[in-house]
N, C-alpha and C positions, 0 to 999 in steps of 0.2 A: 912849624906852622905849615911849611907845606905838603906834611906828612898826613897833617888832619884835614887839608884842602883835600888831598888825595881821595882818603876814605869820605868825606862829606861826598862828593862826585859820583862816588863809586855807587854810593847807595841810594845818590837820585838818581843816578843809571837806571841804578835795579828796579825805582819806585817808577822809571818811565817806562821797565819793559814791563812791568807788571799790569800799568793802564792800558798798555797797548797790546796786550793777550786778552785784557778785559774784554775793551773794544774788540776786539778779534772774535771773540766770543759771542760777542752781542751780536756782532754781523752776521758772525756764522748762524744766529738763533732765528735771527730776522729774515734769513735768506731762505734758510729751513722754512720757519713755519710762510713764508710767499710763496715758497715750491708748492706746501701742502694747500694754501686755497690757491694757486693756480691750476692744480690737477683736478681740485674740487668744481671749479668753475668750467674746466673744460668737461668734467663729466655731466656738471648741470648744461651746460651748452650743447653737448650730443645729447642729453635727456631732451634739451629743448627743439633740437633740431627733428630728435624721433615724433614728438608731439606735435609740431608742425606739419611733417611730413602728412601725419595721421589726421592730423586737421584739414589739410588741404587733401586728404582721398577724400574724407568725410565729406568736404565742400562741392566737391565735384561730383559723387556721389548723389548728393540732394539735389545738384542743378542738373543733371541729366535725370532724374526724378521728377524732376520741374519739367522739364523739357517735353519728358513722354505724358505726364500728368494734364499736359496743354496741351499735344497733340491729341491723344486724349481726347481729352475736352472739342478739339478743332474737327475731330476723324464722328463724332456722337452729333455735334450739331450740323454737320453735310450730311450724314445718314438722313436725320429726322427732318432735316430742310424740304422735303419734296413734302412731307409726313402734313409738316407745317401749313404746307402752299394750302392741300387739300381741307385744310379743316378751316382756312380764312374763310371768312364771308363773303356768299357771292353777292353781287348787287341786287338790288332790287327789282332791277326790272329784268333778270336775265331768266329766260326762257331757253332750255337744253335740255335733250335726251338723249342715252345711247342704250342700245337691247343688242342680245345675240339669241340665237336657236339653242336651246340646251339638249338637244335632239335632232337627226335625222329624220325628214317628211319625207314617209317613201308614195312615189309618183302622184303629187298633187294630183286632183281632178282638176277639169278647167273651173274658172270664175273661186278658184279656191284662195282663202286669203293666210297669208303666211304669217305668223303669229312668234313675236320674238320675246320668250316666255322670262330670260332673262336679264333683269334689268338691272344695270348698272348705272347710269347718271335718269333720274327724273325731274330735273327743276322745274319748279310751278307744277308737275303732277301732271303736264299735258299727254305723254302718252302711258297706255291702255295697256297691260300685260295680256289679258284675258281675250281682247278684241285683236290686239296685232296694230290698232291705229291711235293716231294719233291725231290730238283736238287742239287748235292754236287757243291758249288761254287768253291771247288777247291780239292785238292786228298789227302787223308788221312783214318785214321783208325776211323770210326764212331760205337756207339751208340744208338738204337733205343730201344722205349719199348711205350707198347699200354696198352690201357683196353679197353674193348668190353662188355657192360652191354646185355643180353640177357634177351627180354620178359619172359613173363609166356606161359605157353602150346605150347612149339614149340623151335626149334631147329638154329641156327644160324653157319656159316661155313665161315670162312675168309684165306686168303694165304697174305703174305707178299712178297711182291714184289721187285726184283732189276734188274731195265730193264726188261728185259721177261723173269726173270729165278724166280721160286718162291723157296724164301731161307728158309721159317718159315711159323708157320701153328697156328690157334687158334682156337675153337670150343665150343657151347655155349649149351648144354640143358636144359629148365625146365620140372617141375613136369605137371600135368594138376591139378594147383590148384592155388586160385586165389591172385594174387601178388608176386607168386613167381618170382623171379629173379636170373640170375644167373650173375656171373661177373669172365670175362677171361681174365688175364693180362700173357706179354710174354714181351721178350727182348734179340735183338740179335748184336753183333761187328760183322761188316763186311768193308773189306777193298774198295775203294769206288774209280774211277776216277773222275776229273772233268766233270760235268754235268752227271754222273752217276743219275739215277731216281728209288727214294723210295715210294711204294704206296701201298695200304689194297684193293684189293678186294676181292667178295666173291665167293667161292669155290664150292659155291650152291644154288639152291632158296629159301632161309631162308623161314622158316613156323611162325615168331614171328617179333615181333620190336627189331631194337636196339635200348634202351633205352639211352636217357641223357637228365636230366635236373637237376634239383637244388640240387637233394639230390645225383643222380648217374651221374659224366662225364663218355663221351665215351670219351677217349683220344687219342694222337697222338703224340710224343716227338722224340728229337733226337738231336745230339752232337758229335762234332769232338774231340778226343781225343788229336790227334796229327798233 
């Protein structure tokens, strides 16, 4: 009897090493194949990390895109902002001119009227390209102010004119040396009727040119206050 205990023993020995290579085996299969998606998963995880990466240039990319697209946008409406001012609507009742000489008048004669041929601001059409004066379109308290460039070696002489009374005076000498220049600026309010007439002539028979061209305007301006 307990020769057959013996071998019954023996051979559930066997039958438990046998389960237990099983299980051995099974671990081993399991551990295998979690090795094989763990290296799967870290390669998806550098895949994911490279796509990220590449998402976040792409993102920063676009927003510095953004960035210049809106200054952009900010650097195009300060250009056109003065562009803008110019083409608003002036008021109604605003009365303004300015003119310059598009030309040198060489040595006026006296009682000669200075003519500023080109016009730049006319609101209301008050002054006159062809006449040199200027007619108030309606009655108020104006504004007026000139420059008068004066050749070299000789002397230059103007009155400022309101209807036939001279209100204001400008006078021009140079040196006898060559390119001098001299330049005479003034400006006077005076209260003005409708068609009241604002005009430059000269006072003398100027011994010089009045000079204007690209570097010196001879100018001619004027504005209703009120």
């Amino acid at each position: 009897m307990i020769g057959i205990a013996v071998v019954l023993g023996t051979i559930t020995l066997c039958y438990a090493n046998v389960d237990v290579e099983n299980e051995l085996m099974e671990i081993r299969t399991i551990l295998t194949r979690q090795e094989k998606e763990i290296k799967a998963l870290r390669n998806e995880n550098r895949v994911l990390r490279a796509d990220v990466k590449k998402m976040t240039v792409e993102i920063d990319n676009l927003k510095n895109a953004e960035r210049i697209s809106r200054a952009q946008v900010a650097l195009k409406a300060e250009i056109e902002r003065p562009r803008n001012k110019r083409l608003l609507p002036v008021p109604a009742s605003a009365v303004a001119f300015y003119a310059y000489m598009s030309a040198n008048e060489p040595n006026p004669s006296l009682h000669h009227s200075l003519i500023f041929n080109a016009v730049k601001t006319n609101v209301e059409g008050g002054y006159n390209q062809f006449s040199g004066m200027f007619s108030a379109p309606s009655p108020g308290l104006y504004v007026f102010t000139w420059t008068i460039y004066t050749g070299n070696h000789g002397q230059t002489g103007f009155h400022i004119y309101v209807n036939n009374d001279v209100v204001c005076a400008t006078f021009g000498e140079t040196d006898n040396n060559q390119n001098d220049y001299d330049s005479d600026s003034g400006s006077m309010v005076v209260s003005l009727n409708a068609h009241d007439n604002v005009y430059i002539r000269s006072s003398m028979a100027c011994t010089t040119y009045v000079i204007s061209d690209a570097m010196r305007r001879t100018t001619f301006a004027g504005w209703r206050l009120n």
